[in-house]
N, C-alpha and C positions, 0 to 999 in steps of 0.2 A: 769876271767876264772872260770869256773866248772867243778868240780869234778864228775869222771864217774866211777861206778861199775860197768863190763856187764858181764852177764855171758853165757856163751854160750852150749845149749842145746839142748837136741833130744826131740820128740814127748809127752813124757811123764813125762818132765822137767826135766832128769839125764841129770850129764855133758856130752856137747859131747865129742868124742876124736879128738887131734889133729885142734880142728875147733880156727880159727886166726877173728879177728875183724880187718875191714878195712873203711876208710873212705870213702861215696856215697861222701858226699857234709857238710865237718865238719869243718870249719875255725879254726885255731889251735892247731888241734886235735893231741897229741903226747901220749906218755906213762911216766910216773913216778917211776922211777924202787924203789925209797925212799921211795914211800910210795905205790906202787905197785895199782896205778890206774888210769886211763887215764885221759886226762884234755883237753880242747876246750874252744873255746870261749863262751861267756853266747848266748844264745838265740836257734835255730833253728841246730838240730847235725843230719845228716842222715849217717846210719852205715848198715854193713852187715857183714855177717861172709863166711868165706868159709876154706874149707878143698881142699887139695890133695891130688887126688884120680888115681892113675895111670896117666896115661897123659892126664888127666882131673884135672877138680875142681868144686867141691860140692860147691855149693851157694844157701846163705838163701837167702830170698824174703830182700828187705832195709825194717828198722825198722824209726822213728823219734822221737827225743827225746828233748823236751825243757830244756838246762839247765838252773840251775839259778846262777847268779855269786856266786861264793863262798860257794855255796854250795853243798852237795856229793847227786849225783843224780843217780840212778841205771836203768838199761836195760838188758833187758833179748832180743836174738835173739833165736829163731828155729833154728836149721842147721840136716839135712833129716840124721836118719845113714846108709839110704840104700846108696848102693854103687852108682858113678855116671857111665855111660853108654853112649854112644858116637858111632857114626858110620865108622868114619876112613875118613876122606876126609880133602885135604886140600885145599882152595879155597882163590878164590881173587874176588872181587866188580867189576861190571863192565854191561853192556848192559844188563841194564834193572833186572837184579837178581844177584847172586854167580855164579862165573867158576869155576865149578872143575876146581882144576890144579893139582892134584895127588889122587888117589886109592889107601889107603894099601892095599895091597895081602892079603885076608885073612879076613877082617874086613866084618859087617854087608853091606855097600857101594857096598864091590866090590860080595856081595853073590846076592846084589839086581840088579846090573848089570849096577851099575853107570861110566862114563868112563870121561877120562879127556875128557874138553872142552863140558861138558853138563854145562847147567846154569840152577841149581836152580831157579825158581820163585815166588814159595811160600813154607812155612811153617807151616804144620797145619791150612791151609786157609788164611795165612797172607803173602800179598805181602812183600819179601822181596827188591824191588825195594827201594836205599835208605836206607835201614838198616846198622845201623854200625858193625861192624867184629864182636865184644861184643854181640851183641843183637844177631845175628845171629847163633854165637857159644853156645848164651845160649838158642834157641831155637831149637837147635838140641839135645844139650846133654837132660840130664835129668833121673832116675831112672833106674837103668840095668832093663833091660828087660819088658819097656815100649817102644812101637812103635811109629813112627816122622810121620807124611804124605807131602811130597813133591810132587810141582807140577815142574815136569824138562823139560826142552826147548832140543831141540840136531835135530841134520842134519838128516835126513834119504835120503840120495841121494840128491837132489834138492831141496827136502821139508823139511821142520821145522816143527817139532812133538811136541806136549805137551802131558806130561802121567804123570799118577799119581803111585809115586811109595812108599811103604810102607817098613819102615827098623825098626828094631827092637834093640834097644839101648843093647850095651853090653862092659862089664867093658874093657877099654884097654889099655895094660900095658905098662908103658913108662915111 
């Protein structure tokens, strides 16, 4: 086993507030309340932090850490302070991209005129065909008041329309 210091901070290396350490891919990996520091097994630890942010969550980039047995090994992760920012839709995988299956009232989604039973296709130029729910949700959230670009599938009478449509992240509270 090895010993882990992480600290978890904002842009300018202050603590952050609130931000939690979680394990990507860390065999082991627990906390030690006795000696107030984490522990895993020796070799290869992948870790990330994230925070709760309204009915969202702030998430650092994963960090990698080689421990070494037995001894105290330190990480530092980033975690962003700006708030995180979200468009309001809840979806499900399926034909070929995301289905919407619900609009909040009110949210960036429903200002850009997204409606149940549209599929999602892409994200920022990235086919979301295939994408797990995780990757997906993290390719929409991101920084209040930074914009997402979707390309969305949906019926227009007979025909099947692809359009691109532009939403702008905003904090939302849950």
């Amino acid at each position: 086993m090895g010993w882990l210091v992480i600290d978890v901070v904002d842009r300018a290396g202050r603590p952050a507030e609130r931000g939690r350490v979680v394990p990507v891919d860390c065999p082991g990996f627990g906390y030690d309340p006795e000696r107030a520091m984490f522990l895993a097994e020796a070799g290869t630890c992948e870790l990330r932090a994230f925070r709760r942010d309204g009915a969202l969550f702030a998430r650092s980039q994963p960090i990698t850490v080689e421990l070494q047995e037995g001894d105290t090994n330190y990480a530092q992760i980033e975690l962003s302070q700006a708030r995180t920012g979200g468009i309001g839709i809840r979806f499900s995988p399926g034909n070929g991209g995301m289905r919407v299956m619900t609009v909040v009232e009110g949210t960036p989604a429903w200002e850009a005129g997204l409606e149940r039973g549209d599929v999602v296709v892409s994200v920022d130029g990235v086919s979301v065909d295939g994408m797990s729910n995780g990757t997906f949700v993290e390719a929409m959230t991101g920084e209040e008041g930074t914009e997402v670009r979707f390309e969305v599938l949906y019926e227009d009478g007979d025909d099947e329309v692809v359009e691109e449509v532009v939403v702008t992240r905003e904090y939302l509270d849950g």
